[in-house]
VOBA-1610 file (N, C-alpha, C; in pm, whole numbers, padded with zeros to 5 digits, always signed):
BEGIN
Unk+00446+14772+09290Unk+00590+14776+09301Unk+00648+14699+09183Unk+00757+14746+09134Unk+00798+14691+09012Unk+00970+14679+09072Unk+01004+14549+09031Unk+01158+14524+09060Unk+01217+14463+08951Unk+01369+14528+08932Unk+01421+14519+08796Unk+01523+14414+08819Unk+01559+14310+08803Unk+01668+14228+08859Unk+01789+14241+08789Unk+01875+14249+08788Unk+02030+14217+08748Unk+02089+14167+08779Unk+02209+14112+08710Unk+02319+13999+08779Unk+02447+14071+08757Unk+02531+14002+08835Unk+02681+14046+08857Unk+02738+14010+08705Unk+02868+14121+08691Unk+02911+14104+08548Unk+02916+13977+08512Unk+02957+13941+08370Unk+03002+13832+08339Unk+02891+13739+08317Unk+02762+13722+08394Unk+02692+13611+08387Unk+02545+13669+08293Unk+02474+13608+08261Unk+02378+13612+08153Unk+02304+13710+08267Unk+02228+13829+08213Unk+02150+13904+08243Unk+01970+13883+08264Unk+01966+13940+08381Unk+01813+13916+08365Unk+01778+14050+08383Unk+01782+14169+08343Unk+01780+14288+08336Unk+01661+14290+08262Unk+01593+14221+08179Unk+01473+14269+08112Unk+01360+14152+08153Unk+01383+14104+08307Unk+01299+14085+08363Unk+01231+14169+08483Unk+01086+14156+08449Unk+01021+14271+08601Unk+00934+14178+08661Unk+00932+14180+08779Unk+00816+14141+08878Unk+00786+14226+08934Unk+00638+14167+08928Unk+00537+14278+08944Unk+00455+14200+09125Unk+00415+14265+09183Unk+00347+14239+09285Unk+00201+14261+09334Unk+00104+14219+09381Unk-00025+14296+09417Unk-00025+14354+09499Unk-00127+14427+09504Unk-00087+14532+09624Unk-00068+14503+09760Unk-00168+14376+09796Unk-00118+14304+09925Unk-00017+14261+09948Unk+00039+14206+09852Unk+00220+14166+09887Unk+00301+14248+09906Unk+00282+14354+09833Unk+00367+14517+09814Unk+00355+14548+09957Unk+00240+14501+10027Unk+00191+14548+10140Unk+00289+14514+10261Unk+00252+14412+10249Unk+00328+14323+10335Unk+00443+14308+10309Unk+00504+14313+10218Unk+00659+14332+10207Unk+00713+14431+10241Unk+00658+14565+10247Unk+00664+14658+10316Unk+00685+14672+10441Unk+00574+14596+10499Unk+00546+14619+10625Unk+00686+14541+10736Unk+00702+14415+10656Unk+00796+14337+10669Unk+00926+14402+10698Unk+00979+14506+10582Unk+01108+14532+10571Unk+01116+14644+10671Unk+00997+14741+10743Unk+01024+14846+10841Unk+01044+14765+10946Unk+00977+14654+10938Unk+00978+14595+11082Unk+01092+14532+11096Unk+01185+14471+11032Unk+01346+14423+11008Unk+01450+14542+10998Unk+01415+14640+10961Unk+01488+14779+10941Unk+01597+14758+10821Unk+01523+14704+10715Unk+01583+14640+10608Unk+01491+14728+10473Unk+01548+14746+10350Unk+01492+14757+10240Unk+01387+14669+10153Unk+01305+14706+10072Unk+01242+14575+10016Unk+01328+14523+09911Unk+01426+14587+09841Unk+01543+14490+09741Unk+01595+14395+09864Unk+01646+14431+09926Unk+01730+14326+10035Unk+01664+14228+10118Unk+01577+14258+10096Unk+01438+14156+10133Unk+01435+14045+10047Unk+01370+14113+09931Unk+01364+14022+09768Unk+01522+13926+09780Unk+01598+14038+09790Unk+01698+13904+09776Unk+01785+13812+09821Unk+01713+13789+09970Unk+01739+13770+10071Unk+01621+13616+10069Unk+01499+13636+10005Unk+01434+13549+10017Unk+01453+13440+09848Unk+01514+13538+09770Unk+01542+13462+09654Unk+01685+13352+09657Unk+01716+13399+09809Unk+01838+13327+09822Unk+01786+13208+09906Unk+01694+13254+09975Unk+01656+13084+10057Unk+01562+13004+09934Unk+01538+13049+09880Unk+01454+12983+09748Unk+01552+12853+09666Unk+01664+12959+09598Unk+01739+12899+09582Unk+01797+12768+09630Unk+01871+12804+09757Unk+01935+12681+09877Unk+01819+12583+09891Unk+01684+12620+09913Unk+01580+12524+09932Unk+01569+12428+09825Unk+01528+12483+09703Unk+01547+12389+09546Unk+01703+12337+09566Unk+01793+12393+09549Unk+01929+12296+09540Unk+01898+12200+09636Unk+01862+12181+09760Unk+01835+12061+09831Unk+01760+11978+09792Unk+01662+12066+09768Unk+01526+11960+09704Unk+01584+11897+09605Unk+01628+11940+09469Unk+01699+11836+09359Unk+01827+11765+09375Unk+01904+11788+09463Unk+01964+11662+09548Unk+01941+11551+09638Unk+01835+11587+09720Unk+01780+11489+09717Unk+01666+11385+09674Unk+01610+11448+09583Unk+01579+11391+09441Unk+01621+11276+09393Unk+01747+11361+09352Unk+01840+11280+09292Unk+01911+11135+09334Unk+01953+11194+09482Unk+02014+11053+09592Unk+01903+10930+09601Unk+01720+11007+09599Unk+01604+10914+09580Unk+01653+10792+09514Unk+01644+10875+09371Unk+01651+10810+09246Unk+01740+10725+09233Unk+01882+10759+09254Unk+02013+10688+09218Unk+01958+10529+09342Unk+01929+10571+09484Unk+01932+10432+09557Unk+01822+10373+09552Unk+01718+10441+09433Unk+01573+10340+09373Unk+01656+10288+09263Unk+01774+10326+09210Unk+01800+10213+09068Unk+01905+10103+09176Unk+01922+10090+09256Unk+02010+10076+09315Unk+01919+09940+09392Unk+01828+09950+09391Unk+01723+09876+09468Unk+01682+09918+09612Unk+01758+10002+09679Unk+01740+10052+09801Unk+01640+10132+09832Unk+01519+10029+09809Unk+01374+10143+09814Unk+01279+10084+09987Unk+01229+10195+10015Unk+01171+10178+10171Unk+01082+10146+10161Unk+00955+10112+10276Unk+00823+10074+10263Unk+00804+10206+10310Unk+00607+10166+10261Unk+00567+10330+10229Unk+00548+10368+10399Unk+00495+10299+10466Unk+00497+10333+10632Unk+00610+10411+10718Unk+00727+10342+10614Unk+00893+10405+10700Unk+00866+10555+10604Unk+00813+10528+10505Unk+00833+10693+10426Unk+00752+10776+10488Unk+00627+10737+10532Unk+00549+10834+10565Unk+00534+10876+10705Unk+00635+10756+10813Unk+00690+10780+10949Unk+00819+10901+10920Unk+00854+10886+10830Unk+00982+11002+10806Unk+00914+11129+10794Unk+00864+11142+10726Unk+00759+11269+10668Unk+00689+11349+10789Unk+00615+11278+10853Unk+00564+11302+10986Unk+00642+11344+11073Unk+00741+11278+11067Unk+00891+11294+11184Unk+00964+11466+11113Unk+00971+11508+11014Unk+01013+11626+10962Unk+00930+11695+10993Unk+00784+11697+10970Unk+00683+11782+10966Unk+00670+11861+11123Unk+00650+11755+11210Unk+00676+11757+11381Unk+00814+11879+11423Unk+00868+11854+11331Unk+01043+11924+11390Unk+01022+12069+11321
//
């Protein structure tokens, strides 16, 4: 499967990018989109959108890390890795 991406006017083009897939993914993306009663573009970009939202979180809070480590507001590693555990669980 070969998918051609484009963007809405106005913004820099990715039109002469292709992704390419193996056949197992082709597979399963397939299989995926009959079973949703959905297309595989609307699939693709449906999951390129939680991709997205996921990284924008991730580099915000990154960032909030960082700013309250210059800040001195740093945890012990036990409360970090009780947090971690506590996400993982949920």
């Amino acid at each position: 499967m070969r998918v051609r991406l484009t963007c809405a006017r106005g913004l820099p083009t990715l039109a002469g990018v292709d992704v390419h897939f193996s056949p197992e993914k082709e597979a399963r993306l397939q299989q995926l989109a009959i079973r949703t009663g959905k297309d595989a573009a609307q699939m693709i970009e449906e999951a390129v959108d939680r991709m997205l939202e996921y990284d924008a979180q991730l580099i915000e809070a990154v960032e909030e890390g960082r700013a309250a480590a210059r800040r001195g507001e740093l945890r012990e590693h036990d409360e970090v890795v009780e947090r971690i555990e506590k996400i993982l669980r949920a």
